[in-house]
N, C-alpha and C positions, 0 to 999 in steps of 0.2 A: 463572670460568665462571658464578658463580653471581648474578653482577650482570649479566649480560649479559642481551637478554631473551627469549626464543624467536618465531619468527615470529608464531604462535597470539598470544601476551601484545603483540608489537606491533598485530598486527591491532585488535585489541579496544582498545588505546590510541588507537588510531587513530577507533573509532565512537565511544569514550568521551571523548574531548575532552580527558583529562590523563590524567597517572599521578602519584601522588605531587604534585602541584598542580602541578605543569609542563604545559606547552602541547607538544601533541604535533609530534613534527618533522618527520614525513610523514603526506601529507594520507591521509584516509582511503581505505580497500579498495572499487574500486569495482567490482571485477572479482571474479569467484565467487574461492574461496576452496577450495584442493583439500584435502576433509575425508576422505581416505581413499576404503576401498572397502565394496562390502556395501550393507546392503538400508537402514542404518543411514543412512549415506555418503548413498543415494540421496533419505532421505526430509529429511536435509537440504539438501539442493541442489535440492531441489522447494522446501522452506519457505520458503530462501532467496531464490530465483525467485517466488515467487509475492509475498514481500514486495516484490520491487523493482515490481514491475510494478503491486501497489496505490498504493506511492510514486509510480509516474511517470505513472498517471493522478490522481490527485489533485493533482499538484503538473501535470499538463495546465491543471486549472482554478483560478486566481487566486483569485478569488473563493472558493470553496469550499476553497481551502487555506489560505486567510490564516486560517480557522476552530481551524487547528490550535492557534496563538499562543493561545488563549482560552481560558478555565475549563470546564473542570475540566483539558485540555492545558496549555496552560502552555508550550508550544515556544519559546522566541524566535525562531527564523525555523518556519517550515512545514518548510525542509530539511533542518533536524534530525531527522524523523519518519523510522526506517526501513521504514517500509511493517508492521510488525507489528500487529495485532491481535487482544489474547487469545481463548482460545478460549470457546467458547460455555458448555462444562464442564469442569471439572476435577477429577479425581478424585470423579465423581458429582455434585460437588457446583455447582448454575447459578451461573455467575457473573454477577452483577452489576452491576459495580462502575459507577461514573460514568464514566469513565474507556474501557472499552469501549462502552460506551453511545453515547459521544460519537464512537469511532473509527468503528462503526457506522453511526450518522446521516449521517456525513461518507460514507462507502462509499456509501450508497444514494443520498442527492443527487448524487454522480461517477454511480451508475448510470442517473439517471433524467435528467442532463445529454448524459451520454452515446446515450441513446432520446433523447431532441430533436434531439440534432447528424442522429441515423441516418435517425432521419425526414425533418427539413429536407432532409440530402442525397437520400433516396431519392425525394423529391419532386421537387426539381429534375434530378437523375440519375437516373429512372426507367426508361429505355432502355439507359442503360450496362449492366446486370446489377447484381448484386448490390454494395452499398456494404462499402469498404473501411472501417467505422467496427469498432474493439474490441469484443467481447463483452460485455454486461453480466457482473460476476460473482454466479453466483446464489447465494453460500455467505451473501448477506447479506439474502436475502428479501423486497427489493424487488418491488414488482407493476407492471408497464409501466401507465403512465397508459391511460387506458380510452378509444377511437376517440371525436372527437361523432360524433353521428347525423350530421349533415349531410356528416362524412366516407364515409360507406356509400356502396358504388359499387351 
């Protein structure tokens, strides 16, 4: 019983790429993961969500995701990225590091690629109503580029 491995231990084998230096034998979890119940439960299944949805607009953009593979990341594919990026503080103390820094800059260029796509469409689909483009996410402090004048109606 004790070699066998619990769903949890596979799962996590399955983001972590081995166990024991074996190649894992089911591809990884791409589908949420039921963590129980409670307020606990809840606040991971937000986190969890909220990571994929940073992952699948970054990895929207080619360009800005191949960023991932590079220093201070270090990814070999972009795919490897699960949408995580640490938090702003931890235990009072600012974090830093290179590392979020670099996940950061990567968020706010999806954001402000993302304000050009919205634009570009809501220029040429001005009559539709309002444009189907994603939300900026403001947890990363981006400022929407600023109108030209010559834009003034």
């Amino acid at each position: 019983m004790r070699d066998e491995p619990n769903p949890r231990q596979q799962a996590l084998d399955g983001l972590t790429g081995e166990r024991f230096g074996q190649l894992p034998t089911t591809p990884p979890i791409s589908e949420p993961v039921n963590v129980g119940t409670g307020p606990s439960a809840m606040l991971v299944a937000q986190a969890r969500e909220a990571n994929r949805q940073r992952r699948a607009r970054v990895l929207a953009h080619p360009d800005i995701a191949q960023r991932l593979t590079q220093s201070p990341l270090n990814f070999t594919t972009p795919q490897q990225w699960t949408g995580y990026v640490p938090p702003e503080q931890h235990g009072g103390v600012r974090n830093d590091s290179h590392r979020r820094a670099a996940l950061v800059a990567i968020m706010r260029d999806v954001g402000a690629a993302e304000l050009a796509e919205a634009a570009a469409a809501a220029r040429h689909d001005s009559d539709d109503g309002p444009s189907s483009a994603p939300a900026p996410d403001p947890e990363f402090g981006y400022d929407p580029p600023e109108p030209d004048e010559g834009d003034a109606q």
